[in-house]
C-alpha positions as CSV (number, residue, x, y, z in Angstrom):
1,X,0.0,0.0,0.0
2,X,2.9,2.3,0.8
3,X,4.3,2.0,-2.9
4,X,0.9,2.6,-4.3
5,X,0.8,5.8,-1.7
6,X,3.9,7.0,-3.4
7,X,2.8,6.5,-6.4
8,X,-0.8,8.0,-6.1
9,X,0.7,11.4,-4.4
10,X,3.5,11.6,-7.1
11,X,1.3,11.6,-9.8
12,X,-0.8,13.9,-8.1
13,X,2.0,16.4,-7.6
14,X,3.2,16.8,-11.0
15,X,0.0,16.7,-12.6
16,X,-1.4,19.2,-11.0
17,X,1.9,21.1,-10.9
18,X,2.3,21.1,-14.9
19,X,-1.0,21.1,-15.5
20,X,-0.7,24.3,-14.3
21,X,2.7,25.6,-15.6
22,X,1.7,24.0,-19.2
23,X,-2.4,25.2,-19.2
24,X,-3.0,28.0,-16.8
25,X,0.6,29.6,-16.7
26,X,-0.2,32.4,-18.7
27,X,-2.8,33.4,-16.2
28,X,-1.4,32.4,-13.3
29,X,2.8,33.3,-13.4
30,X,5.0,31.9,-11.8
31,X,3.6,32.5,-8.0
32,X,0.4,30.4,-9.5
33,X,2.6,27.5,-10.5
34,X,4.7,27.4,-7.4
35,X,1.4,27.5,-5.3
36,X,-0.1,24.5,-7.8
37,X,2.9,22.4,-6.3
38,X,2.9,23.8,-2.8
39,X,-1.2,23.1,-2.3
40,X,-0.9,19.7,-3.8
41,X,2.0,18.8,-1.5
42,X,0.2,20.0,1.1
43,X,-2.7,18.0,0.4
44,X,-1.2,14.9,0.0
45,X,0.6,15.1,3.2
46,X,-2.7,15.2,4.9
47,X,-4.1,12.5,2.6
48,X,-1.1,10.1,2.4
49,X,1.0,11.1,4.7
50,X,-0.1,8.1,7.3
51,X,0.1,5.9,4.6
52,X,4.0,6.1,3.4
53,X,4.8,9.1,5.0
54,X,3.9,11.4,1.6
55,X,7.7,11.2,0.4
56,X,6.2,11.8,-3.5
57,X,10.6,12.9,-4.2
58,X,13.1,10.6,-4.2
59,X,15.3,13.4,-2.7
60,X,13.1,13.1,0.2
61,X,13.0,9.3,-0.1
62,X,17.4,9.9,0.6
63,X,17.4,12.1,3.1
64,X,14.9,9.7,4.7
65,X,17.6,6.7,4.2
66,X,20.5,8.6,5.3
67,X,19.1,9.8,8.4
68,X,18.1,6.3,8.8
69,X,14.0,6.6,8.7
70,X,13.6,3.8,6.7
71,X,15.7,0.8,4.7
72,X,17.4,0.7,1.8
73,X,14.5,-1.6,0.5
74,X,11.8,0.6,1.3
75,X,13.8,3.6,-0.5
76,X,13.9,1.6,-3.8
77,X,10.3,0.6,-3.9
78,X,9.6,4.1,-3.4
79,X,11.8,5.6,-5.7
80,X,10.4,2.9,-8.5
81,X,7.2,4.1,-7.2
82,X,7.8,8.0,-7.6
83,X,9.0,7.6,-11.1
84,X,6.1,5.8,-12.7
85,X,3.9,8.4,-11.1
86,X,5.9,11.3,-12.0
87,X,5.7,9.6,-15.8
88,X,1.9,9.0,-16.0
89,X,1.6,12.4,-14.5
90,X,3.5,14.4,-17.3
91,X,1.8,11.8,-19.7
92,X,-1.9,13.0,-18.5
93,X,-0.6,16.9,-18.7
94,X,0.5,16.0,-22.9
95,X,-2.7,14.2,-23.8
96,X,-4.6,17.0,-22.9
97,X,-2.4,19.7,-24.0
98,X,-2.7,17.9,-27.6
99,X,-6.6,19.1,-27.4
100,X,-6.2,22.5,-28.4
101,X,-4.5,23.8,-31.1
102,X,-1.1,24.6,-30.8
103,X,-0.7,22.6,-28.1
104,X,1.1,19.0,-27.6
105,X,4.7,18.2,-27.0
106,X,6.3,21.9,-27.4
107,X,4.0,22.8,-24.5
108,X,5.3,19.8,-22.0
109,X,8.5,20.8,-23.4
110,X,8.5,24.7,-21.8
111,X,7.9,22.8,-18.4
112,X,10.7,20.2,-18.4
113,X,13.6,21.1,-16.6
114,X,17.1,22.6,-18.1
115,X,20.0,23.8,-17.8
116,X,22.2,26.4,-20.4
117,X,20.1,26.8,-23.5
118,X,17.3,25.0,-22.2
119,X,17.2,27.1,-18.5
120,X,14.1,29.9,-18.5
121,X,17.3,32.4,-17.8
122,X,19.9,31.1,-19.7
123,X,21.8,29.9,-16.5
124,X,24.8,27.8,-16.8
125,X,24.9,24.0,-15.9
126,X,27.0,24.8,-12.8
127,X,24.6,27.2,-12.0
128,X,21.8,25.0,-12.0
129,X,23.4,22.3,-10.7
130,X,24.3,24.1,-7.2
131,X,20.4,25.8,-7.6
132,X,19.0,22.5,-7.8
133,X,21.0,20.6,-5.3
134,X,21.0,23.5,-2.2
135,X,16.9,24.4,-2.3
136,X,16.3,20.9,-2.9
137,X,18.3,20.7,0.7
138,X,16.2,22.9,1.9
139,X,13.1,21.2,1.2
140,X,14.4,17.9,2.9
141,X,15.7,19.5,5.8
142,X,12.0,20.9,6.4
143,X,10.7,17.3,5.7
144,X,13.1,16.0,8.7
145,X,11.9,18.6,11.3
146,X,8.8,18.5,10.8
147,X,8.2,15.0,11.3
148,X,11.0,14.6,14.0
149,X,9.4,12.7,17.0
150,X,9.4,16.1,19.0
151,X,7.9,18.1,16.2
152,X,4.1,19.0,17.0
153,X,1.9,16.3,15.4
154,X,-0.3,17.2,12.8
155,X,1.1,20.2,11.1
156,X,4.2,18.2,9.1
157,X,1.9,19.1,5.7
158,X,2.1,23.4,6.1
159,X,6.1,23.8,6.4
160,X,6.7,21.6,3.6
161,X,4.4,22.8,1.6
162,X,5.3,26.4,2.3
163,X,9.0,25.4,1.9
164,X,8.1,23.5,-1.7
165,X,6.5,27.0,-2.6
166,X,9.1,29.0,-1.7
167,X,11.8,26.7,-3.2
168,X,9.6,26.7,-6.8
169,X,9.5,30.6,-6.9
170,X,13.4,30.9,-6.9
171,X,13.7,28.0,-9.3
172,X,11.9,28.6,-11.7
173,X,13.5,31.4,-13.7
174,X,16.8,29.1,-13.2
175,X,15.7,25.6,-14.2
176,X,11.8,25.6,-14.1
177,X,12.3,24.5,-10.4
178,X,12.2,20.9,-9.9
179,X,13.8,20.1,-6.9
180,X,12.3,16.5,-7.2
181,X,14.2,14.0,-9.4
182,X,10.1,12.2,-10.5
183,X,9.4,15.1,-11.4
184,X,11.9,15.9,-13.6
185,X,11.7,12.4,-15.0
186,X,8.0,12.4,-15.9
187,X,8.3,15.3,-18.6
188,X,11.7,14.5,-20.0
189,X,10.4,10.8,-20.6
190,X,8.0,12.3,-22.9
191,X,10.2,15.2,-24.7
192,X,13.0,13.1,-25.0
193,X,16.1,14.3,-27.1
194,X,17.8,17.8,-25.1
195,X,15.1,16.8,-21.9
196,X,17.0,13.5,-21.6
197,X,20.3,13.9,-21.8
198,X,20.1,17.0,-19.6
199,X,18.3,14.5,-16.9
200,X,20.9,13.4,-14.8
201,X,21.5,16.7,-13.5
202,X,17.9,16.8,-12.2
203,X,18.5,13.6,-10.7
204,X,21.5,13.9,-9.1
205,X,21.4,17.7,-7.6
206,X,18.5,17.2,-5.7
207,X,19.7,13.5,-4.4
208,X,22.7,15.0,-2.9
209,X,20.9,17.6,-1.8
210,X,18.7,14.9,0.3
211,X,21.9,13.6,1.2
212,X,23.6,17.1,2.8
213,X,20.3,18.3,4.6
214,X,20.4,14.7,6.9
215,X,23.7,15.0,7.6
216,X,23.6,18.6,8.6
217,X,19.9,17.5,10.5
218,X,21.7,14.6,12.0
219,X,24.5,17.3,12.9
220,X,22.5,19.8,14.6
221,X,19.4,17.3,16.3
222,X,19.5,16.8,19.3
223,X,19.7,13.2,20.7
224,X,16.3,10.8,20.6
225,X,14.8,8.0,19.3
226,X,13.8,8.9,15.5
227,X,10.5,8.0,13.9
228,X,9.9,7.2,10.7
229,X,7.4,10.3,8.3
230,X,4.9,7.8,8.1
231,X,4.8,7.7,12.0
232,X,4.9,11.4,12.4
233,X,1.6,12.1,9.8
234,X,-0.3,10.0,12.5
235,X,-2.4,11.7,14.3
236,X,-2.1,11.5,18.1
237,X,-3.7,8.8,20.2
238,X,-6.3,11.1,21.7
239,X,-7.7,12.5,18.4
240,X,-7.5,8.2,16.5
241,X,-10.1,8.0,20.0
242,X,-12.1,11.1,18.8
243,X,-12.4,10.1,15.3
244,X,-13.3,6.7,16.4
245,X,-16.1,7.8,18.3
246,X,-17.5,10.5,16.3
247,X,-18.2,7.3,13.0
């Protein structure tokens, strides 16, 4: 079921994500599409977050491992998991982009992520490559908070989504802010040619940028026992009671 979580809230996030860069970004800007992935992040924390802990990045998914939240077994399942939604996701956003005129694989193509010629700005490949990697850290080191043991319980879903926001709104203008290696994947599958061969950037910025935001969390945290994100989304004993009662 946890796979199926992952997959379920990947696809989620980067449909509604392009669908909104690729369809509505004209109206919306770029504060609309960084919203687009912030809500839906948010939502699925709530909705899948006891489930598998609402990972839906595989740069979460290795933070996670490195700070020793879960096993190398679980981490591959996931990231399988997050790929194949991230790819029907950006397959959904083409199919309906082909129904109006104009529209089809140039569209999805304005949304995939880039570096040089292919960046919104023109940035260079080092450029994006420390962009990437360091907000992506940011994002992870949010996740590891907010679901540590002492964190409040509940509220996980509104700092990472904020922080996913935020994150998107720099990005963009730089690399068309990923900060997620599925959802990088899911367009570039589809565009293929420049989107491909520029992928492993987008796959391995934001992974070691998982990778520094545990070690610096493991750095600074204070010792405790340490809870898995799928733990943390639980809601507290008391309130399981409440629900219970109120069916």
């Amino acid at each position: 079921m946890k796979y199926a979580a992952e997959l379920l809230g990947t696809f989620v996030l980067v449909f509604a994500g392009l669908t909104t860069a690729v369809i509505a970004g004209g109206q919306v800007h770029n504060v609309g599409v960084a919203m687009a992935f912030g809500l839906s992040l948010l939502a699925m924390a709530y909705t899948l977050g006891p489930i598998s802990g609402c990972h839906i990045n595989p740069a979460v998914t290795m933070g996670m491992l490195v700070a020793r939240r879960m096993s190398a077994k679980d981490a591959l399942g996931y990231w399988i998991s997050q790929a194949i939604g991230g790819i029907i996701g950006a397959g959904v956003v083409l199919f309906i982009a082909k129904g109006a005129p104009g529209g089809g694989l140039a569209s999805l193509a304005g949304a995939a992520t880039g570096y040089g010629a292919h960046s919104p700005g023109n940035y260079s490949m080092a450029a994006c490559f420390v962009a990437e990697m360091f907000l992506t850290m940011l994002l992870v080191l949010t996740v590891l908070g907010a679901t540590d043991d002492r964190a409040p319980a509940g509220f996980a879903g509104i700092p990472i989504g904020l922080i996913l926001t935020v994150i998107i709104l720099a990005g963009i203008p730089i690399t068309n802010g990923s900060f997620n290696p599925a959802r990088s994947i899911g367009p570039a599958v589809w565009v293929g040619d420049w989107a491909l061969s520029q992928l492993w950037l987008f796959i391995v910025a934001p992974l070691l940028g998982g990778v520094v935001a545990a070690i610096l969390y493991l750095g600074i945290r204070m010792p405790g026992p340490m809870i898995s994100a799928r733990q943390a989304e639980h809601a507290l004993p008391s309130e399981q009671r409440e629900r219970r009662q109120t069916k």
